[in-house]
N, C-alpha and C positions, 0 to 999 in steps of 0.2 A: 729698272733703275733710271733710265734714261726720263721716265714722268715724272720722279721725283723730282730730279733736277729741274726742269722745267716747273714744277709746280713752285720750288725753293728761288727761283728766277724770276717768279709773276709777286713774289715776297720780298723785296729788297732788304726788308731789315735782318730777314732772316740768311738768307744769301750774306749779307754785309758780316753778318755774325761768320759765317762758315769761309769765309775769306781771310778775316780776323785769325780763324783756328789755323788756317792753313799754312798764314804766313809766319804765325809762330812755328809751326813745325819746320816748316824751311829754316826757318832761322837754325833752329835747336840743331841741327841736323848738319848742317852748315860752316855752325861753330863746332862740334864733334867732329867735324873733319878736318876743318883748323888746328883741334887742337889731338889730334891724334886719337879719338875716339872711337871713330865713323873708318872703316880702312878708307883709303887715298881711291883705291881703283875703283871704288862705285862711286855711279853718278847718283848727285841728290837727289833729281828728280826722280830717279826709278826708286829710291829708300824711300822718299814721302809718300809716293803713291803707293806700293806696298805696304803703308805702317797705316794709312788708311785701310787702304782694304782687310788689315789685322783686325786693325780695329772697328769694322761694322764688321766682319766676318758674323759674328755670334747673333748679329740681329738682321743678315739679310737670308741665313741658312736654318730657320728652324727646323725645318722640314725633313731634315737629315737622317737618313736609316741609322746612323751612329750613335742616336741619343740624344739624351739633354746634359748639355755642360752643367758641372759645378758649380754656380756662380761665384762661390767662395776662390775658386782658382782660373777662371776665366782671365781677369788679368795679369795675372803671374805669370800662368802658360803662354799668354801671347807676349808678354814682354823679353821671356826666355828664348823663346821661338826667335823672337827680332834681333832680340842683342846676340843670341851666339851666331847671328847671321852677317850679322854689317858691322862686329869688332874688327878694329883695327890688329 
């Protein structure tokens, strides 16, 4: 992972784009715990970084003795996964 980064960093525009993403989900995240969404006791920072890592899960693991995901429910199961995690 650590080349990717580096290779998305010799890319500004592309970098720029994933800064852009990022900062929305702080936001989103942010506000959920403003407004009682997000429980109080976790820190943002470890939600955002966690809901990344949810979210490439499926395309930095194919290689997985477990199978091949559903794609039809890929996102469903990671959004369940996350939300009955960080409900307030």
């Amino acid at each position: 992972m650590p080349e990717i980064l580096q290779v998305l960093r010799k890319h500004s525009d592309s970098f720029a784009c994933m800064q852009r993403i990022d900062a929305a989900v702080v936001e989103l995240a942010q506000q959920a715990q403003l407004q009682g969404e997000l429980a109080p006791h976790l820190d943002v920072p470890t939600v955002v970084r966690t809901f990344h890592a949810l979210a490439q899960a499926p395309h930095i693991a194919p290689l997985s003795i477990s199978g091949t995901p559903n794609p039809a429910t890929i996102a469903p199961t990671l959004a369940n996964i996350f939300r009955s995690g960080v409900q307030s």
